[in-house]
Each structure stands twice: as structure tokens, then as C-alpha cells.
N, C-alpha and C positions, 0 to 999 in steps of 0.2 A: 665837430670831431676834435676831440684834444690829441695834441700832437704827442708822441711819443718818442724819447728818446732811446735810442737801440743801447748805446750803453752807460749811461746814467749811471744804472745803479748797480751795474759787470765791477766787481771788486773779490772774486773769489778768496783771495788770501787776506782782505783787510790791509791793504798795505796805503801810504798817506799820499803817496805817489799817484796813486791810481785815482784815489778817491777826488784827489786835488783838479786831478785832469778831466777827471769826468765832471766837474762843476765849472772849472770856465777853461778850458782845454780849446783847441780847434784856434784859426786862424782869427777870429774875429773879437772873441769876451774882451779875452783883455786888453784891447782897444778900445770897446766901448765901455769898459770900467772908467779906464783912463782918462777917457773922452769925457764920462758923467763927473769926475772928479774933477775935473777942471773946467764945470759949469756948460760945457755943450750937454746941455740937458731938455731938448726937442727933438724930435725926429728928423726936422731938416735942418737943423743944428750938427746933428749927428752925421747925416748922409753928407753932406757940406766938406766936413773933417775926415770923413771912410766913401769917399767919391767912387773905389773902386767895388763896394760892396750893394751889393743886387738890394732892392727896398722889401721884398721877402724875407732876403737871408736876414736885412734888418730886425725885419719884425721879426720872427722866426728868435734869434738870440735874444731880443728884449724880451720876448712873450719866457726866454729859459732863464734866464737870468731874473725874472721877476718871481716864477716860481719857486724858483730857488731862494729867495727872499734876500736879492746880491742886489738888489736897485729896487725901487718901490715908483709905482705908477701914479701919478697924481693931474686927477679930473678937475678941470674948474670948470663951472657952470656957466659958462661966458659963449655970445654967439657971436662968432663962432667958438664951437669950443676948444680949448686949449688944454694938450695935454706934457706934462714935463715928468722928467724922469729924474732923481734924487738917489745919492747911496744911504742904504741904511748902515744903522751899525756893525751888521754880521758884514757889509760889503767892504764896512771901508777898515775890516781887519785884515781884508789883502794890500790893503794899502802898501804896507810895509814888504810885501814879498815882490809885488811890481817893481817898486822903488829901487832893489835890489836888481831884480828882470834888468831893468834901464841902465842901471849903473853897471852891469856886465856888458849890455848892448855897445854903450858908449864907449866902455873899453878897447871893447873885440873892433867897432868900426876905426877907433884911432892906428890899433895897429896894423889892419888890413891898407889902411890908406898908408900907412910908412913903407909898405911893401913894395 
């Protein structure tokens, strides 16, 4: 059964906002964008670094995020087998909008702690 997502592709106005969020939106992508950009690029790699994230919800984002063509799944034929996740090039043009994510996070945390 392939999974479905309910709003994916819910964009009635066209707008970039929407579109943005419906491809890695939700509590987890852009973690595990993050996470594959800076080489935790296995599954227990990943769960390792998102301890708090169910191994469903895992799969589940990487199976959305691979369809989406945001990380790319790579099989080696080795027993056992070994599987690792990689960004491709459409993935890693969010690079630069995360970066920004982070450098606003780090702000907002500095002045909540001056508080």
C-alpha cells in the first residue's frame, strides 16, 4: 500500500508558502535534512541524533522525503545489507533556507535566555 499524504499537494491558491511546507513542513524533515547534511546518513545514525522520533515516524518521513527526490536511498549489496541516505541536488537547495531556519533559531534562543 503506498502511503498517502492528505496534503501534499492542498495548494489551492499556488502560493510558495504552502507549497514549501507541504514538502518538508511538519516536526521532523527538517531535522532529518539537517541530520543527512551533516553525514548521519543511516537509519541508526539518524534515530541516534532524533532519539525522540517513533522508527515509523522515521521511516514514514524518509519513504516522503525520498519521493519527493529531497534525499536519495542508497542499497549496497553487502551481507548484511547496508542502506544510507545522501541529499541530492534539488535537496540540498534548501540548504540555504535552513541555514537561515538556524541563524533565526540561534538568535530568538540568545534573547529568550537574556530574559
Amino acid at each position: 500500500m503506498v502511503n498517502k499524504r492528505k496534503s501534499k499537494d492542498f495548494n489551492p491558491h499556488n502560493c510558495g508558502v504552502t507549497h514549501f511546507l507541504n514538502r518538508i513542513g511538519g516536526k521532523w524533515k527538517v531535522l532529518i535534512i539537517y541530520a543527512i547534511s551533516k553525514n548521519a546518513n543511516r537509519f541508526s545514525l539518524l534515530k541516534k541524533v532524533m532519539p525522540d522520533i517513533s522508527k515509523q515516524m522515521l521511516v514514514n518521513q524518509l519513504r516522503e522525503l525520498e519521493e519527493d527526490n529531497i534525499i536519495e536511498r542508497i542499497i549496497y549489496a553487502e551481507i548484511p545489507p547496508r542502506v544510507e541516505y545522501k541529499m541530492t541536488k534539488y535537496g540540498h537547495s534548501l540548504m540555504p533556507v535552513i541555514a537561515v531556519i538556524q541563524e533565526w533559531g540561534l538568535k530568538d534562543l540568545k534573547k529568550l535566555n537574556k530574559i
